[in-house]
N, CA and C atoms as an extended XYZ file, in Angstrom:
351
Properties=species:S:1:pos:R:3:atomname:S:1:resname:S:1:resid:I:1 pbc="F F F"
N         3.509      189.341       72.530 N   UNK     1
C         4.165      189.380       71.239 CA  UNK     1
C         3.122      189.214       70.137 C   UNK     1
N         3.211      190.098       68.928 N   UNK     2
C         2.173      189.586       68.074 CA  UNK     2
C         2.351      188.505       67.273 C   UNK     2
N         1.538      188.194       66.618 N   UNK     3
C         1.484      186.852       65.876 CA  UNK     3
C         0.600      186.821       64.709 C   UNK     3
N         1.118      186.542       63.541 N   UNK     4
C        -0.091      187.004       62.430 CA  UNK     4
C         0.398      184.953       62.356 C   UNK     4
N        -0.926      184.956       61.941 N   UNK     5
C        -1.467      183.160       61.787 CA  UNK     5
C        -2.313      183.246       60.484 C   UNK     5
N        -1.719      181.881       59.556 N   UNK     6
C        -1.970      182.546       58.245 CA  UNK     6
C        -2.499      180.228       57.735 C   UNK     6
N        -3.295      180.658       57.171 N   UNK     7
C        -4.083      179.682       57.041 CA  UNK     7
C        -4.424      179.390       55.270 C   UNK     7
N        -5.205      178.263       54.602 N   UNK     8
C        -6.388      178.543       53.461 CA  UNK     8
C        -4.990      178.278       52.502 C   UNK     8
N        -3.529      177.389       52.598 N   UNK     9
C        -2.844      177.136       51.614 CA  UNK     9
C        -3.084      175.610       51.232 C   UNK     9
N        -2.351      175.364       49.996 N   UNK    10
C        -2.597      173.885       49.581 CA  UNK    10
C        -1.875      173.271       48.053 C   UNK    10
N        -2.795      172.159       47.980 N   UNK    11
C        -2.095      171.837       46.725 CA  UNK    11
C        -3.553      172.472       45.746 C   UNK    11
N        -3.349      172.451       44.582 N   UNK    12
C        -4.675      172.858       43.885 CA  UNK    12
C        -4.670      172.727       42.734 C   UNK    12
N        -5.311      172.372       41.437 N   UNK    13
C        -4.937      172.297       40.235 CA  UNK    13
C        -5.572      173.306       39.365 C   UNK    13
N        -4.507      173.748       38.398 N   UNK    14
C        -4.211      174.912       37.622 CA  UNK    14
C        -6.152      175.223       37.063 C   UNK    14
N        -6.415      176.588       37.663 N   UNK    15
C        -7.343      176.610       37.550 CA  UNK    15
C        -8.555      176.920       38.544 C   UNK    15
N        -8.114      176.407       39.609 N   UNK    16
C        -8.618      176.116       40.954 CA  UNK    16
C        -8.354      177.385       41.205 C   UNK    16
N        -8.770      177.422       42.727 N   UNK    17
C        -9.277      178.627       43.814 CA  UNK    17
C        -8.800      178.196       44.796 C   UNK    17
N        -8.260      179.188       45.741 N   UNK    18
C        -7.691      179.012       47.178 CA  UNK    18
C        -7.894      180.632       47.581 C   UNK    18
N        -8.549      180.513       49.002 N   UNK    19
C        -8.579      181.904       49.723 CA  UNK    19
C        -7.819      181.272       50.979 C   UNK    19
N        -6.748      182.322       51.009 N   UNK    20
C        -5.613      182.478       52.010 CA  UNK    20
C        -6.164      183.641       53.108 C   UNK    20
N        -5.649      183.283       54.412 N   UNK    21
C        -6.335      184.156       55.340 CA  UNK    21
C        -5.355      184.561       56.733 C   UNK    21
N        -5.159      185.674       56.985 N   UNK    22
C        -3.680      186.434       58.111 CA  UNK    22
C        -4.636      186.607       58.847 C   UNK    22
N        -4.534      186.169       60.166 N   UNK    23
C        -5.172      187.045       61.238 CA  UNK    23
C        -3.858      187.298       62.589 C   UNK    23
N        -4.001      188.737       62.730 N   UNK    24
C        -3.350      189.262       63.475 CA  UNK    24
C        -3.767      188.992       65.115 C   UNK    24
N        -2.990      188.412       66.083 N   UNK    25
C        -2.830      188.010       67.373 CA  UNK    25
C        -3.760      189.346       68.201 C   UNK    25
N        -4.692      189.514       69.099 N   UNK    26
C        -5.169      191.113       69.994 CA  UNK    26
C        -4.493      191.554       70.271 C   UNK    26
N        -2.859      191.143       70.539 N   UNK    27
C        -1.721      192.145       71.041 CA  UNK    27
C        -1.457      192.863       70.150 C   UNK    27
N        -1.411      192.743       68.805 N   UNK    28
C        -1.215      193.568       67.759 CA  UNK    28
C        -1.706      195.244       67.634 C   UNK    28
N        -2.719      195.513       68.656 N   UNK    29
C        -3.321      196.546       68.557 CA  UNK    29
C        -3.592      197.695       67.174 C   UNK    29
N        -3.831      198.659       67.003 N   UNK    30
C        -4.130      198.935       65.380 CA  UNK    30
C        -3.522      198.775       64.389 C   UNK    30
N        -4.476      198.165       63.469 N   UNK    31
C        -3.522      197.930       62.143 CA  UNK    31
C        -3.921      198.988       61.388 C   UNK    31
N        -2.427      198.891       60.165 N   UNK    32
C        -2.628      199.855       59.542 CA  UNK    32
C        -2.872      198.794       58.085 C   UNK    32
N        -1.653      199.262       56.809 N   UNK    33
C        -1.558      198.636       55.615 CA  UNK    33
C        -1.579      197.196       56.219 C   UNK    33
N        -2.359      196.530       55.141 N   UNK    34
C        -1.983      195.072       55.275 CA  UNK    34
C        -1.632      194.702       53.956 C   UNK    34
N        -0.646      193.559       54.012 N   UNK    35
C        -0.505      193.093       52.085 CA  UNK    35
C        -0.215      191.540       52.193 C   UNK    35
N        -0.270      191.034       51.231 N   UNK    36
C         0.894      189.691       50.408 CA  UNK    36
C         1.534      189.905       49.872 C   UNK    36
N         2.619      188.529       50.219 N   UNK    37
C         3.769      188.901       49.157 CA  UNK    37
C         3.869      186.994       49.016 C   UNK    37
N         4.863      187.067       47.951 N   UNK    38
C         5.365      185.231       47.918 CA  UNK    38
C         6.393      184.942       47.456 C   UNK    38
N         7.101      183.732       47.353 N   UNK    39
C         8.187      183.834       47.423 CA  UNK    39
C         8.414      182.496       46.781 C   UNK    39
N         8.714      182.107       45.654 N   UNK    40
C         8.676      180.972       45.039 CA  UNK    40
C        10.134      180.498       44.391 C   UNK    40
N        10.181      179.149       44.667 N   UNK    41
C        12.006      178.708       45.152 CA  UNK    41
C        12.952      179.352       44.170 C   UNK    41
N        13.708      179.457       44.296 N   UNK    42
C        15.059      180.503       44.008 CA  UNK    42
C        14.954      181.627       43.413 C   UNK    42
N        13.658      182.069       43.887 N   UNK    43
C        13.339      183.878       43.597 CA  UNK    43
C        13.349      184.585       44.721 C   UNK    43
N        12.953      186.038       44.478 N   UNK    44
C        13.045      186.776       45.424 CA  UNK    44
C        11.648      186.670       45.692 C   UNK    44
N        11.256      187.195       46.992 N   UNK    45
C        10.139      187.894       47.595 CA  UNK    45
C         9.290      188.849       47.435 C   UNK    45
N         8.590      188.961       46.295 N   UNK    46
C         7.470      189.707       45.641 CA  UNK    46
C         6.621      190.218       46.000 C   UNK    46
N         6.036      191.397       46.065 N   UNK    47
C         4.704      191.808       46.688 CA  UNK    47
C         3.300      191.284       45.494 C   UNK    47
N         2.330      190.964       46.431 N   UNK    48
C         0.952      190.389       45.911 CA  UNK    48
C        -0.072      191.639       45.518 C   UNK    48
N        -0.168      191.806       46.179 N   UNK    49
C        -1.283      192.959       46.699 CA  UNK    49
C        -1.103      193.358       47.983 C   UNK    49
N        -1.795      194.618       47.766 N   UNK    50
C        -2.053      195.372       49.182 CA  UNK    50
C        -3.092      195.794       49.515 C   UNK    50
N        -3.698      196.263       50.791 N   UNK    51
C        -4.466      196.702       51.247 CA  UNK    51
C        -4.842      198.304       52.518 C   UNK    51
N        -5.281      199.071       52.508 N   UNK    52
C        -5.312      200.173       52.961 CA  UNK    52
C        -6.133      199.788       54.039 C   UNK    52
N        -6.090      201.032       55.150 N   UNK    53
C        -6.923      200.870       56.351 CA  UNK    53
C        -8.732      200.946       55.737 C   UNK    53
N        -8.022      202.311       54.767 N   UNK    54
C        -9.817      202.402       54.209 CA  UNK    54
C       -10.254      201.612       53.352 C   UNK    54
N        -9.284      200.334       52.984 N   UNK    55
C       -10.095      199.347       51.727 CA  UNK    55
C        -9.541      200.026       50.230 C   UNK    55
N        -8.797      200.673       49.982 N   UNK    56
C        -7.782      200.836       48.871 CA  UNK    56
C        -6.748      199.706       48.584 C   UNK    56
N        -7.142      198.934       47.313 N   UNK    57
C        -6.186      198.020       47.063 CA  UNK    57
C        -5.304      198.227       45.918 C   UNK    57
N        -4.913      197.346       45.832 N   UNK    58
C        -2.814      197.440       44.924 CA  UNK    58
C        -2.774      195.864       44.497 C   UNK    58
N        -2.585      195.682       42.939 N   UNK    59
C        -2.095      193.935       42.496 CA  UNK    59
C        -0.823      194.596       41.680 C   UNK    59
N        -0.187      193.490       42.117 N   UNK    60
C         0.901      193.605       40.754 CA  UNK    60
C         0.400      192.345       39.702 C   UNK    60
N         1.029      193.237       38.732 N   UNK    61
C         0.438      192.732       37.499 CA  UNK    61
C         0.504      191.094       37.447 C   UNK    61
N         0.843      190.010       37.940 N   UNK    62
C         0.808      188.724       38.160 CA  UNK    62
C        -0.351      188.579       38.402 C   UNK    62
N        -1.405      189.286       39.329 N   UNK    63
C        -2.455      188.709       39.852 CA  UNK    63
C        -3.713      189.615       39.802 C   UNK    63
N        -3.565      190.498       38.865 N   UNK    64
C        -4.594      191.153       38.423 CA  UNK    64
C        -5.401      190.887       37.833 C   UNK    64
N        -7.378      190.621       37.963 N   UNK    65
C        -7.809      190.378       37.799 CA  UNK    65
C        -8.135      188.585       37.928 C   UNK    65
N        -7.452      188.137       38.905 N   UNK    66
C        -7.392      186.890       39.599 CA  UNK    66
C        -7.351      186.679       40.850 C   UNK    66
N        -6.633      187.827       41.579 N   UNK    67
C        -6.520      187.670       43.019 CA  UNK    67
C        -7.580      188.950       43.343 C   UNK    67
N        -8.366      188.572       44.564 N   UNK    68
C        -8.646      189.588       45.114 CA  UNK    68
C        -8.111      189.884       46.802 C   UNK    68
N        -7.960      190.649       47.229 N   UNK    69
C        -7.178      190.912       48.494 CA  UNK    69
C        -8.693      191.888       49.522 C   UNK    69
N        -8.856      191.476       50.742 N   UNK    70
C       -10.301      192.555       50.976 CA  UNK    70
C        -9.520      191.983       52.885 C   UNK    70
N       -10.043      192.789       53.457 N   UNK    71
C        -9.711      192.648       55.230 CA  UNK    71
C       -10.827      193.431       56.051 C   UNK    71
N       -10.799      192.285       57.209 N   UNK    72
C       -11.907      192.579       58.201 CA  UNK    72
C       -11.004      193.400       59.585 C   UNK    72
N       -11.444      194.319       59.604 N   UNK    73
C       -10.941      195.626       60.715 CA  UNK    73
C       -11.121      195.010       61.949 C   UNK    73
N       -12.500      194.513       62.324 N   UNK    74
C       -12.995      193.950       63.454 CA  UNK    74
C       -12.086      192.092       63.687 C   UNK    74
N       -11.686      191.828       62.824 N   UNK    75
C       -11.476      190.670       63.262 CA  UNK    75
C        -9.608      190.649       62.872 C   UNK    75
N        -8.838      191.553       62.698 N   UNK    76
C        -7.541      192.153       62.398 CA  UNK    76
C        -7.310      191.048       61.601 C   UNK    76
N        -8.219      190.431       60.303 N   UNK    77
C        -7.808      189.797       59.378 CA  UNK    77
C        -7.680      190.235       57.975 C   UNK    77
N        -6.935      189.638       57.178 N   UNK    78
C        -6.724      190.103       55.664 CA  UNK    78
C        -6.589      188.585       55.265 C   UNK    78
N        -7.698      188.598       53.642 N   UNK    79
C        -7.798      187.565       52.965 CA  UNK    79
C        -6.978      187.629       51.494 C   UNK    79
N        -7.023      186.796       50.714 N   UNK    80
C        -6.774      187.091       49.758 CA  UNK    80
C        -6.841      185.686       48.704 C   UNK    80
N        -7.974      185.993       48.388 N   UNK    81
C        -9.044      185.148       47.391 CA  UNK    81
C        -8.235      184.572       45.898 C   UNK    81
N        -7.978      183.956       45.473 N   UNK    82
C        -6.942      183.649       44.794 CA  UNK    82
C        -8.119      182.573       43.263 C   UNK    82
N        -8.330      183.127       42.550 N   UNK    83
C        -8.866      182.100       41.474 CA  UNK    83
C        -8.207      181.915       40.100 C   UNK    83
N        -8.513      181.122       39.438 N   UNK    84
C        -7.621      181.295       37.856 CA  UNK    84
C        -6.096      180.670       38.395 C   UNK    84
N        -5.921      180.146       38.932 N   UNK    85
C        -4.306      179.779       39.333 CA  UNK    85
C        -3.510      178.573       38.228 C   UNK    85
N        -2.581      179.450       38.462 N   UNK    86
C        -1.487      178.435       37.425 CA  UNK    86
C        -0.555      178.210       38.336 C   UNK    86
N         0.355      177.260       37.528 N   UNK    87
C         1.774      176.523       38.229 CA  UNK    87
C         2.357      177.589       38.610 C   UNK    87
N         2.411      178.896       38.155 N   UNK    88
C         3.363      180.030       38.225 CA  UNK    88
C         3.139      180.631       39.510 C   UNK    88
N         2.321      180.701       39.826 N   UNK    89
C         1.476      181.114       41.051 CA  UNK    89
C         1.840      179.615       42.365 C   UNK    89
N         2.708      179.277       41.879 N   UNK    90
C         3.135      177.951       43.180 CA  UNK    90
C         4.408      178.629       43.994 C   UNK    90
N         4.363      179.143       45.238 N   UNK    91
C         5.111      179.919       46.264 CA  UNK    91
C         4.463      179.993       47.326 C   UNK    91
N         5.100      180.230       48.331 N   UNK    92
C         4.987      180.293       49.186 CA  UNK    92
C         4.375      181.450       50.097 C   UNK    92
N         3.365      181.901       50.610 N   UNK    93
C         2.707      183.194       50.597 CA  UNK    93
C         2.366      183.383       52.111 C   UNK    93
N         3.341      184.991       52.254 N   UNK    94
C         3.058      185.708       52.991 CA  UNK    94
C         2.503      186.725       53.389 C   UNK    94
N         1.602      187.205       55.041 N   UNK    95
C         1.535      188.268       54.551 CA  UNK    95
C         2.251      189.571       55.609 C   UNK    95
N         1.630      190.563       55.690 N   UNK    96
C         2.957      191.533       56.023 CA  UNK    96
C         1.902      192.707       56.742 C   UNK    96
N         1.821      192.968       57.719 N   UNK    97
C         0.882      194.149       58.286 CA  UNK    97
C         1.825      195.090       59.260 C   UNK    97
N         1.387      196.153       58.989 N   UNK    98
C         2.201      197.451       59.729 CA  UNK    98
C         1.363      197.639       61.298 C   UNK    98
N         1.867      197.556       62.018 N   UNK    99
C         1.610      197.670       63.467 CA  UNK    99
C         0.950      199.271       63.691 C   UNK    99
N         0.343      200.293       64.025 N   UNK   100
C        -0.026      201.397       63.760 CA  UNK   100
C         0.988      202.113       65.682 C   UNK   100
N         0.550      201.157       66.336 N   UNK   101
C         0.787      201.511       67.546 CA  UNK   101
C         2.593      201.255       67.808 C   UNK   101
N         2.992      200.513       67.294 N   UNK   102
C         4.707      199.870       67.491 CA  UNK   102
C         5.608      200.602       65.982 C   UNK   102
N         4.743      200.900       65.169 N   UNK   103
C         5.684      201.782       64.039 CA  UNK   103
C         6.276      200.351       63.222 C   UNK   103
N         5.773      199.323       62.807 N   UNK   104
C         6.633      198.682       62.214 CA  UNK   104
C         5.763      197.179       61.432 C   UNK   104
N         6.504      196.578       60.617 N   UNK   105
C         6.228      195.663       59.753 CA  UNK   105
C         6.496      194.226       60.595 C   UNK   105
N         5.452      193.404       60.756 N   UNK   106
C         5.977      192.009       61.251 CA  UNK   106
C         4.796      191.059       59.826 C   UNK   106
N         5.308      189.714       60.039 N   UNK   107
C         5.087      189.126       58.653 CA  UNK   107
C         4.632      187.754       59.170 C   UNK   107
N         4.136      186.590       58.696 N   UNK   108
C         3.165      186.285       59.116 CA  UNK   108
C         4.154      184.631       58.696 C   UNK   108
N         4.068      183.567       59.534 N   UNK   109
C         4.916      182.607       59.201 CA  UNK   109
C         5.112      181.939       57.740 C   UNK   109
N         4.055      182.365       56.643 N   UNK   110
C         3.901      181.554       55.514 CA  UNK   110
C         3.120      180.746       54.864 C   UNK   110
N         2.518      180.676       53.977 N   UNK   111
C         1.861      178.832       53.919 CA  UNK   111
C         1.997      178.864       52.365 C   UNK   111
N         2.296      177.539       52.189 N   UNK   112
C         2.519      176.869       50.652 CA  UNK   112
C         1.144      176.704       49.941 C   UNK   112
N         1.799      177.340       49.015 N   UNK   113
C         0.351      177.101       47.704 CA  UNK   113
C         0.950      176.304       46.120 C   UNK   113
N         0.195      175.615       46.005 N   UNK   114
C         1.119      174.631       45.176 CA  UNK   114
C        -0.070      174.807       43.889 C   UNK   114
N         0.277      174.737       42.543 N   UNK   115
C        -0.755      174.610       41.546 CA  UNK   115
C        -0.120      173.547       40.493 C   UNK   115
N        -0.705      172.382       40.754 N   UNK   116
C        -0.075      170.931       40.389 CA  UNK   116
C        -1.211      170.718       39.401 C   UNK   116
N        -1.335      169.599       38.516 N   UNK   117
C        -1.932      168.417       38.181 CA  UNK   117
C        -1.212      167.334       38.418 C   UNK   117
């Protein structure tokens, strides 16, 4: 079964830096798109950024020019470098990779990012 394992969340103060990190299980076999998304309490589920097989990326305007999103092929991981953070940016962050070999989207358990003082 695959397993994306997702790491690099926390508390942090407004301002601060956090790099978040998905790595996809070897059963996963080729990946294709990888992205983030987050999900912060009584909202919906937002996309972050994305990422292409060839390194083509995608921000929505929340995290443009603050987040960067980049993934290692060899190690079926996707990061996503996070600086400049505000309270607004406190959700919960997932990420989301397309299986190339199974045709489909599985998503990665989560981890909390908090931007406190």
């Amino acid at each position: 079964q695959v397993q994306l394992v997702e790491s690099g969340g926390g508390l942090v103060q407004p301002g601060g830096s956090l790099r978040l990190t998905c790595a996809a299980s070897r059963t996963a076999g080729s990946i294709g798109a990888m992205a983030w998304y987050r999900q912060a309490p009584e909202k919906q589920r937002e996309l972050v950024a994305t990422i292409t097989t060839g390194g083509s990326t995608n921000y929505a305007d929340s995290g443009k020019g603050r987040f960067t999103i980049s993934r290692d092929n060899a190690k079926k991981t996707v990061y996503l470098q996070m600086n400049s953070l505000k309270p607004e940016d406190t959700a919960v962050y997932y990420c989301n990779v397309w299986l190339i070999s199974s045709s489909r989207w599985v998503w990665g358990q989560g981890t909390q990012v908090t931007v406190a003082s």
